[in-house]
C-alpha positions as CSV (number, residue, x, y, z in Angstrom):
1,X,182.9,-83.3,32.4
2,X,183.0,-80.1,34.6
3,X,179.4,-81.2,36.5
4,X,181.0,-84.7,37.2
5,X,184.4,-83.5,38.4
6,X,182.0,-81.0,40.8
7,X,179.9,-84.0,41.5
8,X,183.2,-85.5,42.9
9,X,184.6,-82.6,44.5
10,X,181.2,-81.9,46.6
11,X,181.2,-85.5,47.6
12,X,184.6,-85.4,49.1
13,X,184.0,-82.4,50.9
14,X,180.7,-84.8,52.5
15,X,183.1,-87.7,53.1
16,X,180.4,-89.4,51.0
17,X,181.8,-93.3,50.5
18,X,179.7,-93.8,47.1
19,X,178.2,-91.3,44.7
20,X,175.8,-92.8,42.2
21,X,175.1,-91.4,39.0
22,X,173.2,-92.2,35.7
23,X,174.3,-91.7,32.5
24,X,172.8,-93.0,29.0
25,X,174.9,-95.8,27.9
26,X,175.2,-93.8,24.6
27,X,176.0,-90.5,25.8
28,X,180.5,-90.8,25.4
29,X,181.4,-87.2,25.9
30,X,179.5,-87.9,29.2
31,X,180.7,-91.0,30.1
32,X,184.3,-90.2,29.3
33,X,183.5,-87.0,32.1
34,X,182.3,-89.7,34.3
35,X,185.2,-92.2,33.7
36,X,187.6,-88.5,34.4
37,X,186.1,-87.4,37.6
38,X,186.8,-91.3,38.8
39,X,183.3,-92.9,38.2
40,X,183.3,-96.3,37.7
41,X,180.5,-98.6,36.0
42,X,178.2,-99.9,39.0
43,X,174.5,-100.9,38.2
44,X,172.4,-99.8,34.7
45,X,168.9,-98.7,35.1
46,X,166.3,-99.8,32.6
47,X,163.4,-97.7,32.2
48,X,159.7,-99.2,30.6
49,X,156.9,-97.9,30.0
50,X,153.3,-99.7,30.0
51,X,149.7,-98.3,29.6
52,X,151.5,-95.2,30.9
53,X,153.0,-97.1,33.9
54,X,156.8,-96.5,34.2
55,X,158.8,-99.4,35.5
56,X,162.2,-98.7,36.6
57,X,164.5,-102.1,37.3
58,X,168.1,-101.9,38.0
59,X,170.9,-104.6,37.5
60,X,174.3,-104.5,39.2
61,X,177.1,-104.8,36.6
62,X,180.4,-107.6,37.5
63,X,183.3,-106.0,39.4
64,X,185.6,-104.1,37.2
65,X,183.1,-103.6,33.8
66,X,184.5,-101.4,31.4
67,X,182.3,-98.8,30.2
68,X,181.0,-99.1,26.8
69,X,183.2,-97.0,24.9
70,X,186.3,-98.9,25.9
């Protein structure tokens, strides 16, 4: 929770608009830091792996998707 909450701080001293940042879907303590430092769900990123080929895709997610502990 305290990286995110920096993550969020450090953008706002940028100005950034949009911060992106990936967190397993099954990681809650992490997600709930995410969800505190006022992250909201955006895209998921699948990872695959073929004949030692990774292929990363990445979907956007509907306005307003609760995360997955909710």
């Amino acid at each position: 929770p305290c990286a995110m909450a920096q993550i969020a701080e450090k953008a706002e001293e940028l100005n950034a608009t949009k911060v992106i940042t990936f967190t397993e879907e099954n990681n809650i303590p992490a997600l709930k830091g995410s969800k505190r430092a006022g992250f909201v769900p955006f895209i998921t990123r699948r990872e695959r792996w073929r004949l030692f080929r990774k292929k990363t895709t990445f979907t956007p997610l509907p306005p307003d998707t609760p995360y997955s502990f909710e």
